[in-house]
C-alpha positions as CSV (number, residue, x, y, z in Angstrom):
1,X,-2.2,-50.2,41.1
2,X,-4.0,-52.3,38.3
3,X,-1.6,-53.1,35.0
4,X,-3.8,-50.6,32.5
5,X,-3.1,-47.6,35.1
6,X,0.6,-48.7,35.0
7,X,0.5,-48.4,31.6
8,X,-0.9,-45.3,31.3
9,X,1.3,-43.1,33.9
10,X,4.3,-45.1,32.0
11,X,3.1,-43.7,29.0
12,X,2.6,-40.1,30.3
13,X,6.2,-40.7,31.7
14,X,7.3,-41.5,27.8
15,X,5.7,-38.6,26.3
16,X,7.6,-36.3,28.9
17,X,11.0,-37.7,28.2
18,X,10.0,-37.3,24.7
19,X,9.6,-33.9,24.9
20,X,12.0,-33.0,26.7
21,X,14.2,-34.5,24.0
22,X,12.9,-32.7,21.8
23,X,13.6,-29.4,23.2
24,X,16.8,-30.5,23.8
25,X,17.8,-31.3,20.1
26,X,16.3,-28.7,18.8
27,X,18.5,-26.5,21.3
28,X,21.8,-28.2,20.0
29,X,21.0,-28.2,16.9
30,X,19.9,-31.6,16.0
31,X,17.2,-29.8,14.1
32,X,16.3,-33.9,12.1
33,X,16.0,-35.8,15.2
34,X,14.0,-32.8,17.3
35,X,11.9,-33.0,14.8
36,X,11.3,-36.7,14.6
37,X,10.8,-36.7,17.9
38,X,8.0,-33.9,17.3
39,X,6.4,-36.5,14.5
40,X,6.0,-38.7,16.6
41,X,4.1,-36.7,19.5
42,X,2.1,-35.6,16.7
43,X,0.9,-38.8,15.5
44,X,0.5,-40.5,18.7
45,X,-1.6,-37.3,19.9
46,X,-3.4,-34.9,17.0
47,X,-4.9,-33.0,19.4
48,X,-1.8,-32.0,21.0
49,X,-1.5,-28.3,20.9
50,X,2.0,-28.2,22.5
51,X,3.0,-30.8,19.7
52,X,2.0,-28.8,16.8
53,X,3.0,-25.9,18.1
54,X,7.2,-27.2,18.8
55,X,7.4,-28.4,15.3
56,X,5.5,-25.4,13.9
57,X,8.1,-23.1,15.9
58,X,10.8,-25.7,14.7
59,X,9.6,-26.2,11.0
60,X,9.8,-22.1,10.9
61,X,13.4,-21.8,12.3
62,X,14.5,-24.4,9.4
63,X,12.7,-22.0,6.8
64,X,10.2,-24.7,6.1
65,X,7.3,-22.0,5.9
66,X,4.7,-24.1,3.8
67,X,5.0,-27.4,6.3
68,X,5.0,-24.7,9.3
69,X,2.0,-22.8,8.2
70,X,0.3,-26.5,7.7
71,X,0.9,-26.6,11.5
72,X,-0.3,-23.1,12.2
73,X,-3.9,-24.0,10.4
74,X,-3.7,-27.0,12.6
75,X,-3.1,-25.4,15.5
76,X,-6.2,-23.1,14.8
77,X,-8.1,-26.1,14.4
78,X,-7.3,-27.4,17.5
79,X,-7.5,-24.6,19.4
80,X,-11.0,-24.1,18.3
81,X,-12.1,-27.2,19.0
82,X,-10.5,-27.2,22.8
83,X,-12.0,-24.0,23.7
84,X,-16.1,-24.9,23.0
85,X,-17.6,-23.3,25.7
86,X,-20.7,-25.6,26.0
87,X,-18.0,-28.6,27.1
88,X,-16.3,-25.9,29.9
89,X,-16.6,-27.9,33.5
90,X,-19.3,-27.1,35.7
91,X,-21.8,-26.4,33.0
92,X,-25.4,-25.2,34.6
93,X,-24.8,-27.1,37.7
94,X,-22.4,-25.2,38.6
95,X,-23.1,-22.1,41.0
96,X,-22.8,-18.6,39.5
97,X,-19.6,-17.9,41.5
98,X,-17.9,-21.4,40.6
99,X,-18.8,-20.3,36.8
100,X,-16.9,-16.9,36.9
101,X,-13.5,-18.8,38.4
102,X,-13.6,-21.4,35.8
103,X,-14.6,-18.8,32.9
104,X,-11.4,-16.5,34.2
105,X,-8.9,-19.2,34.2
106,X,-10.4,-20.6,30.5
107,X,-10.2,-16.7,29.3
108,X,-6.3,-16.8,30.5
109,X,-5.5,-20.1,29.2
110,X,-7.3,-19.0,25.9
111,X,-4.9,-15.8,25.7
112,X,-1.9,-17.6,26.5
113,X,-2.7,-20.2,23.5
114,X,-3.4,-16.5,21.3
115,X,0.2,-15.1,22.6
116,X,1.5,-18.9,21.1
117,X,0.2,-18.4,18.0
118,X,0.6,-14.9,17.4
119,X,4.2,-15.9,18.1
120,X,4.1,-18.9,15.4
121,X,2.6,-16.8,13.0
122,X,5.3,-13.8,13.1
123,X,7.7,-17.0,12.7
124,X,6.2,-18.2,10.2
125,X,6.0,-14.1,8.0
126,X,10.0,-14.2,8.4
């Protein structure tokens, strides 16, 4: 195993941990440091969905609606952008059968990710 693939699982490795943290802080009540921790993910991955959507869901519990509804439109954003049909793998070389799997499994994910938000959202109307 070369040094940059080290690097990268160790990374992947440190973003778990991180997370994990997270959750658990935020379960104890060490509301400041969850959310740090959620900052961080944030900045080191905008695109992360699960990100935004922790310290949305955390920013609501701590009556923060204004910074929480900042991660909601976020969140929208990103969601958007993730689920571009033209980018889905496969594309046109894939057979018509292949197409229908990965088109169920992207319709799934893509109501799950709805459920999330709809979830945020009601947080957020408290």
């Amino acid at each position: 195993m070369d040094l940059k693939t080290k690097s990268g699982l160790q990374e992947l490795a440190d973003n778990e941990v991180q997370r994990d943290l997270a959750r658990i802080y935020a379960m104890i009540g060490r509301v400041k440091d969850a959310r740090q921790l959620w900052q961080d993910q944030v900045s080191r991955r905008p695109d992360s969905f699960e990100a935004h959507l922790e310290l949305g869901k955390l920013l609501a519990r701590s009556g923060e609606r204004r910074s929480a509804l900042r991660e909601y439109r976020l969140l929208r954003q990103i969601m958007n952008r993730q689920f571009v049909v033209e980018g889905m793998p496969g594309g046109r070389s894939a057979d018509a059968s292949t197409r229908r799997c990965i088109t169920r499994a992207f319709e799934q994910h893509r109501e799950e990710v709805a459920d999330q938000m709809a979830e945020l959202r009601k947080m957020i109307s408290r």
